[in-house]
NUKOLTOR-90580 format. One record per residue (C-alpha): x, y, z. Coordinates in steps of 0.05 Angstrom, whole numbers. Layout:
residues N
<node X="X" Y="Y" Z="Z"/>
...
//
This chain:
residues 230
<node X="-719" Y="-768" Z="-145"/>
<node X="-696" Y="-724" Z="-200"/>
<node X="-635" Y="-675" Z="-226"/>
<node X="-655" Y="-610" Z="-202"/>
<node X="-645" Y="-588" Z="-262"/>
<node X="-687" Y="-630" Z="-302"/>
<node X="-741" Y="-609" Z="-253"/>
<node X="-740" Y="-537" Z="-261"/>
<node X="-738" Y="-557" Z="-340"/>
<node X="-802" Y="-595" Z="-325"/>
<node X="-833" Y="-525" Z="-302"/>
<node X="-811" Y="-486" Z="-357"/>
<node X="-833" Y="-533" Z="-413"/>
<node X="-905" Y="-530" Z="-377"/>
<node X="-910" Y="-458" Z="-383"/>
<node X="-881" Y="-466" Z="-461"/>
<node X="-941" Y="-521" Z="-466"/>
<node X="-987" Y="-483" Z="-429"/>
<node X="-979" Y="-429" Z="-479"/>
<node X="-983" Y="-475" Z="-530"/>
<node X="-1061" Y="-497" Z="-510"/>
<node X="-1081" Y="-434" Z="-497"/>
<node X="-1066" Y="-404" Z="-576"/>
<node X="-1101" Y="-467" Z="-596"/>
<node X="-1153" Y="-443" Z="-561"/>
<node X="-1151" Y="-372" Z="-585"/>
<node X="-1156" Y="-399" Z="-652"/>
<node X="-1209" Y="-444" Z="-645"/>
<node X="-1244" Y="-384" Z="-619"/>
<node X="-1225" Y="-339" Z="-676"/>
<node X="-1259" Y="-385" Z="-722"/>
<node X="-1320" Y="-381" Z="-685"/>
<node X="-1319" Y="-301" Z="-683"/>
<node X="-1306" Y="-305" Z="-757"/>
<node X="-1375" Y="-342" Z="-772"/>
<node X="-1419" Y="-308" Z="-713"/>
<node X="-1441" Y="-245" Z="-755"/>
<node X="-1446" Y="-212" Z="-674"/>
<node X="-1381" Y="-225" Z="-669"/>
<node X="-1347" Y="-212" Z="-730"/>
<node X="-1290" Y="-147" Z="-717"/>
<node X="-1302" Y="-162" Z="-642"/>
<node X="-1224" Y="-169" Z="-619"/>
<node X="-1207" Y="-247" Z="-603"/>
<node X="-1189" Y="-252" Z="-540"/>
<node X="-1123" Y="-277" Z="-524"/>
<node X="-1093" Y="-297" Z="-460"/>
<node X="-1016" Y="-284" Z="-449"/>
<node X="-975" Y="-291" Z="-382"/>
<node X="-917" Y="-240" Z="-388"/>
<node X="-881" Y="-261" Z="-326"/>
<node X="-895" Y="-316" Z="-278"/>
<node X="-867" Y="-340" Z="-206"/>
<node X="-863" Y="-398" Z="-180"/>
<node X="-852" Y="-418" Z="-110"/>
<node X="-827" Y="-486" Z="-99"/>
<node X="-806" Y="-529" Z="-42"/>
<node X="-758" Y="-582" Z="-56"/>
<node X="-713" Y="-637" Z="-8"/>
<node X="-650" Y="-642" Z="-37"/>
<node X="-621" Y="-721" Z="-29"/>
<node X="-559" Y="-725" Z="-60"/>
<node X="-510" Y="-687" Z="-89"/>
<node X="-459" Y="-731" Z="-149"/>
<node X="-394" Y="-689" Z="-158"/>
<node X="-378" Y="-683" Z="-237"/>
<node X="-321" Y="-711" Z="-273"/>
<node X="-270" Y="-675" Z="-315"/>
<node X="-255" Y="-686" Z="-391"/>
<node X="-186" Y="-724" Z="-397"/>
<node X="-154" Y="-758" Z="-450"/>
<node X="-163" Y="-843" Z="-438"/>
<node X="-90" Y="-858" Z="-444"/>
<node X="-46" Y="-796" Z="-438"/>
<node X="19" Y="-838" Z="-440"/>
<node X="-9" Y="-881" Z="-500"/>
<node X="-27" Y="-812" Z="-540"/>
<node X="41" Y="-784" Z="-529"/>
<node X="80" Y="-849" Z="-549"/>
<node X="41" Y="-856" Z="-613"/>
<node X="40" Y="-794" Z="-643"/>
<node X="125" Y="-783" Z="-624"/>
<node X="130" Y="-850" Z="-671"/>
<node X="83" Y="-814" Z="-724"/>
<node X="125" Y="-754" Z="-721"/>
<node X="189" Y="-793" Z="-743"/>
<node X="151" Y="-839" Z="-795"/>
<node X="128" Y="-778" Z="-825"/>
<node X="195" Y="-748" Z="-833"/>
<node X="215" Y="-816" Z="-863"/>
<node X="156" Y="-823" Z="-910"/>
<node X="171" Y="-755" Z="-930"/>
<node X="252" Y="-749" Z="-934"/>
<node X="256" Y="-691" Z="-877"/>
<node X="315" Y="-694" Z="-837"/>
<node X="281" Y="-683" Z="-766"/>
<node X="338" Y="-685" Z="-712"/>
<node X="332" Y="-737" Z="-658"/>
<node X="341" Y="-677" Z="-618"/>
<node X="276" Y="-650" Z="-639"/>
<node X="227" Y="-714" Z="-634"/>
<node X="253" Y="-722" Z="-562"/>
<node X="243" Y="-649" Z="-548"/>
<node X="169" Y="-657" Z="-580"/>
<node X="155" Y="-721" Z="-534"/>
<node X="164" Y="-687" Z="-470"/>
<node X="137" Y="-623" Z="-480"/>
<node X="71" Y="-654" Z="-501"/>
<node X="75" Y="-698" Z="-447"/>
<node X="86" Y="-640" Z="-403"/>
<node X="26" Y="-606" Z="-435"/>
<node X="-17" Y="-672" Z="-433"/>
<node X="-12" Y="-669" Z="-356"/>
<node X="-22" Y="-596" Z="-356"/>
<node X="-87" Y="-609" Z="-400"/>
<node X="-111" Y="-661" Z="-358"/>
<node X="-108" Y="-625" Z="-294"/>
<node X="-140" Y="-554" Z="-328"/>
<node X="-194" Y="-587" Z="-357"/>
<node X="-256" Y="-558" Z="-322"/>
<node X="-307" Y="-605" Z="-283"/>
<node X="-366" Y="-614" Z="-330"/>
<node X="-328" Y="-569" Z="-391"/>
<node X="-320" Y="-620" Z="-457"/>
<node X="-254" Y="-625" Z="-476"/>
<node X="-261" Y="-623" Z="-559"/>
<node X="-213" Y="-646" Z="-590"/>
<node X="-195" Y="-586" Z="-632"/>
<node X="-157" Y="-566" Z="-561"/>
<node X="-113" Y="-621" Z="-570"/>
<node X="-95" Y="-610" Z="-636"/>
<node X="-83" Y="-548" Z="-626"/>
<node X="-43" Y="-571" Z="-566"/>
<node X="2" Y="-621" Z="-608"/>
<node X="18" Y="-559" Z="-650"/>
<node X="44" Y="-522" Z="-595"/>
<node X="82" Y="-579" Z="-578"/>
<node X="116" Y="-584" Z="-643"/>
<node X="124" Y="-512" Z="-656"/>
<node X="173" Y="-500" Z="-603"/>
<node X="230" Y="-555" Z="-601"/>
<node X="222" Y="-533" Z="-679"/>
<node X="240" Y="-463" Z="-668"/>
<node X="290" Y="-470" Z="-606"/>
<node X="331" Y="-534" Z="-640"/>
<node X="311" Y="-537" Z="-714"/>
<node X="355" Y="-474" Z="-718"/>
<node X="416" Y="-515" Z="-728"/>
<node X="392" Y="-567" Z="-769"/>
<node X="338" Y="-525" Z="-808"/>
<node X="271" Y="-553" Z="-825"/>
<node X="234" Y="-505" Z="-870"/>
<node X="170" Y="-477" Z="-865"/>
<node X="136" Y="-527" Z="-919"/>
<node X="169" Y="-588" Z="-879"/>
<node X="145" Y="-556" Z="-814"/>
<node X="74" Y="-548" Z="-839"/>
<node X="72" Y="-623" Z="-874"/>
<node X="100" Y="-654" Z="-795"/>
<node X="45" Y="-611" Z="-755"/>
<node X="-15" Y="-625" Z="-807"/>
<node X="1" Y="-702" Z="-795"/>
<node X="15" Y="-696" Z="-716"/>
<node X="-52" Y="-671" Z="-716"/>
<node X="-83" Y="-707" Z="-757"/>
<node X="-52" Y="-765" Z="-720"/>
<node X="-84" Y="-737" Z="-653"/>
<node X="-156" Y="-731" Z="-672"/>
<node X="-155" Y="-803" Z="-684"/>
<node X="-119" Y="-821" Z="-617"/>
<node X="-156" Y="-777" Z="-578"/>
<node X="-204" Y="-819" Z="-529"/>
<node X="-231" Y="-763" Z="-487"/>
<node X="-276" Y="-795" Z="-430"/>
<node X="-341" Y="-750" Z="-432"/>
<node X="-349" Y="-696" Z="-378"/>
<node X="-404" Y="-690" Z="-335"/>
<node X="-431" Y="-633" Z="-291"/>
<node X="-444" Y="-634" Z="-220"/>
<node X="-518" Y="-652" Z="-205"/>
<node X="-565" Y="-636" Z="-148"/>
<node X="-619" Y="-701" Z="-142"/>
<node X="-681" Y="-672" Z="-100"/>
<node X="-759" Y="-682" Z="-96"/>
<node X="-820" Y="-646" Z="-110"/>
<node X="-874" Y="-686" Z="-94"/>
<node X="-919" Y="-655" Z="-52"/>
<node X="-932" Y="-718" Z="-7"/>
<node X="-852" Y="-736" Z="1"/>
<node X="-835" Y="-658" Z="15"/>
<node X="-886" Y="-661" Z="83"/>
<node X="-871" Y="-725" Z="96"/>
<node X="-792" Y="-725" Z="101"/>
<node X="-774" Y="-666" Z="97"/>
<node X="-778" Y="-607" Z="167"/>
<node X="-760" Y="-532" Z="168"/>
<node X="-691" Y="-548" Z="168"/>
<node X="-672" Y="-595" Z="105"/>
<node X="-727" Y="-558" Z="54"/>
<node X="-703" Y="-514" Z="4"/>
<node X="-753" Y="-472" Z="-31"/>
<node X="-738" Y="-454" Z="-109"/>
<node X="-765" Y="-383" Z="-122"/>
<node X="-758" Y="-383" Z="-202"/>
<node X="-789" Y="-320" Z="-251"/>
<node X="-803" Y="-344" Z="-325"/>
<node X="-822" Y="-290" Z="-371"/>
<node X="-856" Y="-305" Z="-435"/>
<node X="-817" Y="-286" Z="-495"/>
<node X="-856" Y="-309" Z="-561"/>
<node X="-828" Y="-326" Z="-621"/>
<node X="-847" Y="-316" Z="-703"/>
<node X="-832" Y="-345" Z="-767"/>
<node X="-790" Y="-300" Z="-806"/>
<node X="-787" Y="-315" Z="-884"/>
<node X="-722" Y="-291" Z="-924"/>
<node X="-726" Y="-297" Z="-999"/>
<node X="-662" Y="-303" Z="-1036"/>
<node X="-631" Y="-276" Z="-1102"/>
<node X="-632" Y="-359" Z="-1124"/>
<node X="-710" Y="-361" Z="-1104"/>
<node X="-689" Y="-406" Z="-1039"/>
<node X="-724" Y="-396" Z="-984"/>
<node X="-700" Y="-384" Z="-905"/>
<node X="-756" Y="-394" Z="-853"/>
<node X="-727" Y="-369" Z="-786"/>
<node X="-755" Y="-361" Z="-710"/>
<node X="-746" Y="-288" Z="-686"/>
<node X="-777" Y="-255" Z="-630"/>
<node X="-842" Y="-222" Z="-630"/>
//
């Protein structure tokens, strides 16, 4: 029993290696056309498969429901980086109203929750989205209170480079994980446990795309070597 989808990769790598063998071959055969004065400016023959369909029946066994990307201790993450704001603003003389740390705390705490129910099943959370999200978080108690008791632009930026800095490290994202489909191929399990009513039959088209080496010379004399298509 397999991931569906490392099965389906199993067929498409074959036809990748299948192409693979058969240039080998080609080439093998070129050389011999090369030194066979009959054959010399005869055309190699070379073999290509431009599309190819494959029809294949599958039992599908389980089915494991993915997990979403969250943050390992949302209530730990918002604690510590409130106390970095304020030891920041200490560290670096700003008067930061008490108004405006608590305002901070709970609207990233409010956005915490928000990002841990939007984050998609199977989507990585990276962790530039939370620092960009303790940003936000800063930005608007700053504008809406800071008013009174200005903090100015320079201050502002020094607070929300730290925050962020600050969140990157605290940032324990458990790892996302797709859905998955575990099924069969095996031709002896399909007819032996599987009937017309539990088989599901994968009808997949591959087309062959090749690829070439591309070689860019540059004004230095450093080379590029690049994979295009054909």
């Amino acid at each position: 029993m397999a991931d569906i989808g490392e099965l389906l990769g199993t067929v498409m790598a074959g036809l990748a290696r299948a192409r693979q063998m058969a240039d080998e071959e080609t080439a093998a055969i070129a050389e011999e056309y090369r030194e066979n004065p009959l054959l010399d400016g005869i055309t190699v023959p070379r073999i290509r498969v431009p599309e190819m369909t494959v029809d294949i029946p599958v039992v599908i066994e389980e089915y494991e429901g993915g997990n979403r990307a969250k943050l390992a201790n949302p209530a730990g993450f918002v604690t510590g980086l409130h106390n970095e704001l304020k030891l920041v603003a200490k560290q670096k003389n700003i008067a930061l109203p008490a108004t405006v740390s608590t305002a901070f705390k709970r609207e990233l705490a409010v956005r915490a929750e928000k990002f841990q129910s939007e984050a998609g099943v199977g989507r990585t959370a990276s962790k530039e989205a939370v620092s960009s999200m303790v940003a936000e978080s800063l930005n608007k108690p700053v504008l809406e209170i800071a008013t009174r008791s200005p903090i100015t632009a320079a201050q502002k930026k020094i607070l929300t480079a730290a925050v962020q800095k600050k969140a990157v490290e605290l940032a324990q994202l458990s790892e996302a994980q797709a859905p998955r489909l575990k099924a069969t191929m095996l031709t002896n399990e399909v007819k032996e446990r599987s009937g017309p009513e539990n088989v599901t039959r994968l009808k997949v088209t591959l087309r062959e795309e090749g690829l070439e080496w591309t070689v860019d010379t540059h004004e230095d004399g450093s080379v590029t070597r690049r994979l295009t298509p054909e």
